[in-house]
C-alpha positions as CSV (number, residue, x, y, z in Angstrom):
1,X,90.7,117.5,158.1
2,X,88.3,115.9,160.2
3,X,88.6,119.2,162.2
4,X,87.1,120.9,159.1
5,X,84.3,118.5,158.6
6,X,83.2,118.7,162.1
7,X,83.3,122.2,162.2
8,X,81.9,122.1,158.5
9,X,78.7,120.1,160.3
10,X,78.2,121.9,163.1
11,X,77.8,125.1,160.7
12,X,75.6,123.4,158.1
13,X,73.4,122.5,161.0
14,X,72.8,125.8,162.5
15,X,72.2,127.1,159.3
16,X,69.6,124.4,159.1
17,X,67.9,125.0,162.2
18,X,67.9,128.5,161.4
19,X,65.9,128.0,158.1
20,X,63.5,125.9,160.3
21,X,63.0,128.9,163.0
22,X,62.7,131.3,159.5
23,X,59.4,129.1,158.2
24,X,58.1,128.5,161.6
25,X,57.7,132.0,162.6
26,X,54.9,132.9,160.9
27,X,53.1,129.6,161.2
28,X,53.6,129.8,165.4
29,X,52.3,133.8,165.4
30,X,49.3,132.7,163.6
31,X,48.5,129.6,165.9
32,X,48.8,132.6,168.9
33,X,46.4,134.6,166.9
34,X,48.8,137.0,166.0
35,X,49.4,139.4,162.8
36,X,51.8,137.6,160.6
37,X,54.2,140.4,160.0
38,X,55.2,140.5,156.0
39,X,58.3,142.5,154.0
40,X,56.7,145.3,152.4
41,X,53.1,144.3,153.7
42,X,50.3,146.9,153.7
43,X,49.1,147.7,157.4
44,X,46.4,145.0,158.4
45,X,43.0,145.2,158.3
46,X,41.0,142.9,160.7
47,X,38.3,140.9,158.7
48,X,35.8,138.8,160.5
49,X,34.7,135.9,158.2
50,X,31.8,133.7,158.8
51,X,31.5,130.3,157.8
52,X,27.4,128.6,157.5
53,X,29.0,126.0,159.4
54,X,29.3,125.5,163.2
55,X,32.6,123.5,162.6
56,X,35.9,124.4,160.7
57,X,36.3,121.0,158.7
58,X,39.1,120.3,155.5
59,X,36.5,120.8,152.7
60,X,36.7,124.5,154.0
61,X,40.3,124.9,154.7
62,X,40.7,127.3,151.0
63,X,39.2,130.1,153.0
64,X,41.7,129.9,156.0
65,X,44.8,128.4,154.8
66,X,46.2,131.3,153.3
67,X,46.4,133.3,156.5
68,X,49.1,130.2,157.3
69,X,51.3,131.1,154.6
70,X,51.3,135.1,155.1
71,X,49.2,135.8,151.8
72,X,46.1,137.5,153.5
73,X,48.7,139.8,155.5
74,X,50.2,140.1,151.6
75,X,46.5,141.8,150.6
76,X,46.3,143.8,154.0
77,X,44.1,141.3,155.7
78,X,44.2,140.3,159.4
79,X,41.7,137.1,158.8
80,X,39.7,135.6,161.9
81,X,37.5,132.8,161.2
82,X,34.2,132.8,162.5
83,X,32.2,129.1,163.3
84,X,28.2,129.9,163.0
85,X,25.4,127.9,163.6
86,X,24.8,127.5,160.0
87,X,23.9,129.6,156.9
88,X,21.1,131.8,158.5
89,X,23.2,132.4,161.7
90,X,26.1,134.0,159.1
91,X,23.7,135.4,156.8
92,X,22.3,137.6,160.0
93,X,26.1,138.3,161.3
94,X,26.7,139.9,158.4
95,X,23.6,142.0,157.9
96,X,23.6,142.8,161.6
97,X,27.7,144.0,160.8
98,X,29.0,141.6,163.5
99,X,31.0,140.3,160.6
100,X,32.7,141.4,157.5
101,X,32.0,139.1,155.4
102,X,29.7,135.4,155.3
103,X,30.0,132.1,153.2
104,X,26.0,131.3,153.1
105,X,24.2,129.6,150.3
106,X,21.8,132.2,149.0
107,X,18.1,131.0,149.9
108,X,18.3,133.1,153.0
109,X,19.1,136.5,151.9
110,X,17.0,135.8,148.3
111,X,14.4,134.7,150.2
112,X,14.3,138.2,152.3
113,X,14.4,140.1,149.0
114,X,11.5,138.0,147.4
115,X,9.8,138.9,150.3
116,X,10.6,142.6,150.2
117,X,13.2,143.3,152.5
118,X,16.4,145.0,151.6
119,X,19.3,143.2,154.1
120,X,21.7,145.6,152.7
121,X,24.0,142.7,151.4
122,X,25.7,141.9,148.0
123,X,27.7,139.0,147.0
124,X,31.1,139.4,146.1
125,X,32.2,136.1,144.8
126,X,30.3,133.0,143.4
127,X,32.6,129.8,144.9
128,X,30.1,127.2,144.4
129,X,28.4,127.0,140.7
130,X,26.0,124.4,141.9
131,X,24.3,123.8,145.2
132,X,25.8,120.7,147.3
133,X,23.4,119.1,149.2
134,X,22.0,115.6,148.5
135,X,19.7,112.8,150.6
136,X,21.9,109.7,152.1
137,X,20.9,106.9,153.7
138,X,23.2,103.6,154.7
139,X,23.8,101.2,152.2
140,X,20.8,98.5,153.4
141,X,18.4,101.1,153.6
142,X,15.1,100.3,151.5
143,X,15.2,103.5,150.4
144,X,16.1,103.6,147.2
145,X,14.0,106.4,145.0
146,X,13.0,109.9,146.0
147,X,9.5,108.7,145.9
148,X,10.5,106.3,149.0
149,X,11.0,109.4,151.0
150,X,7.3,109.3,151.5
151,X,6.2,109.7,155.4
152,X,10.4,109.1,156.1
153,X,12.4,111.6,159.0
154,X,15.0,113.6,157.4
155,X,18.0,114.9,159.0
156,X,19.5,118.5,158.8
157,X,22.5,120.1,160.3
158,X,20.4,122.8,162.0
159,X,16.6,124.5,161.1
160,X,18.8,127.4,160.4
161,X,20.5,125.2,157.7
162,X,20.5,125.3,153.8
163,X,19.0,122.0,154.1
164,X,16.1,123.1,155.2
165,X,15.5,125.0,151.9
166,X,16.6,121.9,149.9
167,X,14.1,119.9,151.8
168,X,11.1,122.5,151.7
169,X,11.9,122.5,147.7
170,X,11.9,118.6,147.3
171,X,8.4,118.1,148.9
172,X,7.2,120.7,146.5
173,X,8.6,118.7,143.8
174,X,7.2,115.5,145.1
175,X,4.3,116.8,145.8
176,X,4.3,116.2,149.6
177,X,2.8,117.1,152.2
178,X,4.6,118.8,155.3
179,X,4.2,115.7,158.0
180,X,4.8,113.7,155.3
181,X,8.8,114.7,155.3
182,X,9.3,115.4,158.7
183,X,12.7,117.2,159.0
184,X,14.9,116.5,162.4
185,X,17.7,118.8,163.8
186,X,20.6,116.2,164.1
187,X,24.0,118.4,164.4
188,X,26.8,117.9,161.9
189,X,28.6,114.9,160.7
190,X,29.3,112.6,163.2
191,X,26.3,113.8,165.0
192,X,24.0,113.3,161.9
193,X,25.3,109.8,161.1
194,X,24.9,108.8,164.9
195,X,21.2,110.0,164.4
196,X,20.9,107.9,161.1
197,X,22.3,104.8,162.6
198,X,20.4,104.3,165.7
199,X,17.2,105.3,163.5
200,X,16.1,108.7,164.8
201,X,16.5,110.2,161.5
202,X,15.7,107.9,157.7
203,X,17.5,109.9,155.6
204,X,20.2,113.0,156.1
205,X,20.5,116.0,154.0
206,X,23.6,117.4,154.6
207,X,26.3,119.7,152.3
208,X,28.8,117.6,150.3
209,X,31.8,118.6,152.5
210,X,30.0,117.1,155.7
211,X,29.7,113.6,153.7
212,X,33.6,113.6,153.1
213,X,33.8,113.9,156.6
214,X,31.8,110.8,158.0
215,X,32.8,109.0,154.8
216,X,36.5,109.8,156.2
217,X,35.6,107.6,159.3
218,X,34.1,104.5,157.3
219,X,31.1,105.1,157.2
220,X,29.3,103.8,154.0
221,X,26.5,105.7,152.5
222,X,24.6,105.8,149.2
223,X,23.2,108.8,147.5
224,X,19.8,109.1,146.5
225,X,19.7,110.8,142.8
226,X,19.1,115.1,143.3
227,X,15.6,116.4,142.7
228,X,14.8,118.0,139.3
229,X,15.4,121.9,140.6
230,X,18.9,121.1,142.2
231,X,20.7,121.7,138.7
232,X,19.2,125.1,138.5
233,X,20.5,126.3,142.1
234,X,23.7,127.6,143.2
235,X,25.7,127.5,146.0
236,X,27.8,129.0,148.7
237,X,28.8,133.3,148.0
238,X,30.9,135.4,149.4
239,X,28.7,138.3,150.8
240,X,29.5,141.7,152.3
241,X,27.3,144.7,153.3
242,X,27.3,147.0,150.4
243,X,28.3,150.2,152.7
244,X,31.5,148.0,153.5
245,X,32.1,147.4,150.2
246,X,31.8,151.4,149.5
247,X,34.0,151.5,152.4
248,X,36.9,149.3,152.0
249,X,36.9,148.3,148.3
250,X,40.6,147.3,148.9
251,X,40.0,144.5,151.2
252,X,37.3,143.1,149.2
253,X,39.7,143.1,146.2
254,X,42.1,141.5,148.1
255,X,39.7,138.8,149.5
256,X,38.1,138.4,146.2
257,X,41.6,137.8,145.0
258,X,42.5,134.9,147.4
259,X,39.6,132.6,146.5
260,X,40.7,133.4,142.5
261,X,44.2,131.5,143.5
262,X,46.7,134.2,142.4
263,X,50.1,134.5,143.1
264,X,52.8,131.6,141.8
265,X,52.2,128.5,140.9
266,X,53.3,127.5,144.7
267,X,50.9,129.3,146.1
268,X,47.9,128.0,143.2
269,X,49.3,124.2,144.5
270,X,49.0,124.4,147.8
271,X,45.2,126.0,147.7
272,X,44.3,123.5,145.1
273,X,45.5,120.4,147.0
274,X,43.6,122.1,150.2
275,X,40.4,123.1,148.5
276,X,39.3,119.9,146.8
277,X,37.3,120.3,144.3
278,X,36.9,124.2,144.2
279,X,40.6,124.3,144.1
280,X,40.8,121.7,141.3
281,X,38.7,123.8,139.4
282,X,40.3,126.9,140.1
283,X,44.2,125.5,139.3
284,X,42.7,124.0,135.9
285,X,41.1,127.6,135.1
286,X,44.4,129.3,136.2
287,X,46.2,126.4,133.2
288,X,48.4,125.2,136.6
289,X,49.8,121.8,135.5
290,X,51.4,121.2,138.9
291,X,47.8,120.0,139.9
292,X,45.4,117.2,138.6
């Protein structure tokens, strides 16, 4: 008997381990930078996709994740993530066709066809209904009002940064003068709060998911309340060229696909519970109960 229970063990164990090896696979290819192979898969497309951001943080992980789990390689997609210097930098990879597709807010490429030129790009998918940038300062700051911003140094990520345009926008509304919000080029999130802290920069205006991210340390901030004209912008779009969407419809389907959370309710959970907010919004859409 105890024969039989050992020998019971020692199978239920290798079966385990097994399993294990099964789900790792795929996970272990990926971290090599390999094509996760997938049972009736269609052949794999590389697809370069550029983040407006020159780091790869949690609030982004939606776009990446899925390549983890096998469900790009499902839509044909062979997905490499791309860091840029910010939302110019992508916007310009993408025109230039050193990348597939971008994730830039859209002042940069409207901006070019306000002024007349064509950059050949279309947006494929709306993630972001409204824009997410916003003015913090630490909690003692004397800045309390918009109107304090008055002859104050603002931080932003980079000059090639959305919040330059959020800036440019507010001193209009305030009727300010350009020295009289001086903006500073103070990195990303740690960066940006050092710069705040040792007083080099007043005030920061960064993207919501950067926030999360110093927050995440213990930092303490407070908001100032948006400008009149941020509830009329958007944010963040998928863009492509329009030739490579002429070209390979299919892998803009499939792309657009992924960022609508299809698939089972699995799948839906685990983007959702990855993608804060966008994937909140997303599961509730999709009538997913498995996520609050």
């Amino acid at each position: 008997m105890k024969k039989t229970l050992h020998a019971f063990g020692i199978v239920s164990l290798l079966l385990f381990t097994g399993c294990l090896l099964l789900l790792a696979t795929p996970l272990l290819a990926q971290e090599r930078g390999q094509p996760v192979p997938a049972s009736g898969a269609k052949p794999l497309t590389r697809v370069r996709f550029a983040l407006a951001n020159p780091i790869i943080n949690p609030g982004l992980s939606f776009v990446w994740i899925g390549s983890h789990f096998g469900w790009y390689q499902r839509e044909g997609i062979d997905l490499e993530i791309i860091r840029t210097q910010g939302p110019a930098d992508a916007t310009q990879r993408v025109a230039a066709g050193q990348v597939e597709f971008g994730l830039p807010p859209p002042a940069f490429y409207v901006t070019s066809v306000a002024n007349g030129q064509d950059l050949g790009l279309v947006s494929v998918y709306l993630l972001r209904r409204q824009q997410q940038y916003s003015f913090a300062v630490l909690q003692d700051s004397p800045i309390k009002a918009l109107k304090d911003l008055k002859g104050k140094k603002v931080g932003v990520s980079s000059l090639g940064d959305e919040g330059v345009t959020y800036v440019k926008a507010t001193r209009r509304e305030l009727k300010l003068a350009d020295s009289e919000l001086q903006m500073v080029p103070v990195g990303a999130a740690g960066a940006a709060t050092s710069s705040l802290q040792t007083g080099v920069v007043d005030v920061l205006a960064l993207p919501g998911v950067q926030y999360a991210l110093v927050e995440g340390l213990g930092v303490k901030l407070r908001h100032l309340p948006q400008p009149a004209f941020a509830e009329r912008v958007f944010g963040n779009e998928i863009v492509t060229r329009r030739d490579y969407v002429a070209k390979s419809p299919e892998v803009v389907k499939g792309l657009d696909q992924l960022q609508n959370v299809p698939g089972d309710g699995a799948q839906r959970n685990v983007i959702g519970r990855s993608g804060g907010w966008t994937g909140r919004r997303a599961a509730a859409e999709h009538r997913d109960p498995s996520i609050r």
